[in-house]
Structure formats: C-alpha cells, structure tokens
N, C-alpha and C positions, 0 to 999 in steps of 0.2 A: 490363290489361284495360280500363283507363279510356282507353284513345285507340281504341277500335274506336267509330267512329261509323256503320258501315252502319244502325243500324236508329236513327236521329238522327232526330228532328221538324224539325230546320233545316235538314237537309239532301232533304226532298223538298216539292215542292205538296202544296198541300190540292186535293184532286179529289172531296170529298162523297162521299166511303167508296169511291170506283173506287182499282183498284189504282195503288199509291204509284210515283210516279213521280220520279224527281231533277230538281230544277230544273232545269240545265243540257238534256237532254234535253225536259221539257217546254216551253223556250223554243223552239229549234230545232223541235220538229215540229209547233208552232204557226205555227211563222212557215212550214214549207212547206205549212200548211192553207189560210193567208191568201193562200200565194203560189200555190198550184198552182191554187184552186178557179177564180178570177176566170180564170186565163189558160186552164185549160180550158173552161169556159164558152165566153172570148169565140171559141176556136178552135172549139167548137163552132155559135155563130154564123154564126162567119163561113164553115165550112164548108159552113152549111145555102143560104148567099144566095152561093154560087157556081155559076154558068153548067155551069163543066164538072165534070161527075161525079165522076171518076177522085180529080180532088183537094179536091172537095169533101168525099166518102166519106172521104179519109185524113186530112182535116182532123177531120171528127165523129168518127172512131176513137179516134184523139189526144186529143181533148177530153176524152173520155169515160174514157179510159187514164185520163190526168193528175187529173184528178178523185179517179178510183179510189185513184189509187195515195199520193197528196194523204192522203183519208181512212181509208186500208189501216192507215198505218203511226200514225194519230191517235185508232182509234175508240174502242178500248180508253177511253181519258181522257174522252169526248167525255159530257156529262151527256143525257139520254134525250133531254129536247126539242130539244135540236141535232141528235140521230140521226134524230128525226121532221121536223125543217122541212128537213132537207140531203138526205132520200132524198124528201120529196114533192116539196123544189124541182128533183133530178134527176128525177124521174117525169113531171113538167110538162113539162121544158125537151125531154123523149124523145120524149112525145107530141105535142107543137109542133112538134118537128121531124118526126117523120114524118109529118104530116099536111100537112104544108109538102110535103116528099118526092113524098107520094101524086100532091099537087092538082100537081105538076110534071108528074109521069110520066104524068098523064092527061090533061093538055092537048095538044094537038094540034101 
C-alpha cells in the first residue's frame, strides 16, 4: 500500500486549489500556451494586413483556431486574472480587427 503514489503532493503543481494536475502534463500545456498564443496572434495580424481576402480570412481563422485550442486544453489550470486579461486581450485584438475589416470593405 506504501508504493501507490497517485494521490502524492510531489507528484503534482500547486495550482492555488484549481484542480491537481501532474507536473509532467502541467509543463507541456504550458509551453503550448506560450507557443500557440503568440503564433496565433501574429497569424492573426498578419492576416488582417493582407491585400487579398481569401487568405487573409484563412489566416485570421487560424489564428483564432490556434489561440483557442492553445487555451482549450490549459484553462482549466489557468488562475482567474489570466482568464480575464487573455479573453479581454482576444476581445481587443477581434474588434481591431474587424474594424480594420469594415474601414477596408468600405473604401472605395
């Protein structure tokens, strides 16, 4: 009975009472938060300052995908004020962009 460690303090993060999570797992979906957020971002950027539609539109899809899926598998862990500054900072970067979008489609 003394070798069952599932329910071990050394074997998970401290995540400030969010549900216990194993190290090993908490590194790894940290590091596709760090990696996916930036790289969707910057595809959503870059798809916003593209000429042509078609791939600028598949570009901002992406972006937004990757982000998504980025924070999908991380939220769970994620402490409240990070869920609030990482949906207002998507809320910003959505409305920039489509305001971008609009002032395209309505110039001449």
């Amino acid at each position: 009975m003394s070798g069952n460690n599932f329910n071990s303090s050394s074997n998970y993060s401290s995540n400030s009472g969010k549900r216990p999570m194993p190290m090993r797992q908490g590194n790894s979906l940290g590091v596709l938060v760090i990696a996916s957020t930036p790289l969707g971002v910057a595809a959503i950027f870059i798809g916003a300052y593209l000429s042509f539609q078609a791939i600028g539109t598949g570009l901002i899809l992406g972006g937004v995908l990757t982000v998504a899926w980025g924070h999908w598998n991380y939220w769970l862990y994620l402490d409240d004020w990070i869920r609030f500054i990482s949906l207002l900072a998507g809320f910003a970067i959505l409305i920039f962009i489509g305001v971008r979008r609009i002032g395209i489609a309505k110039s001449p």
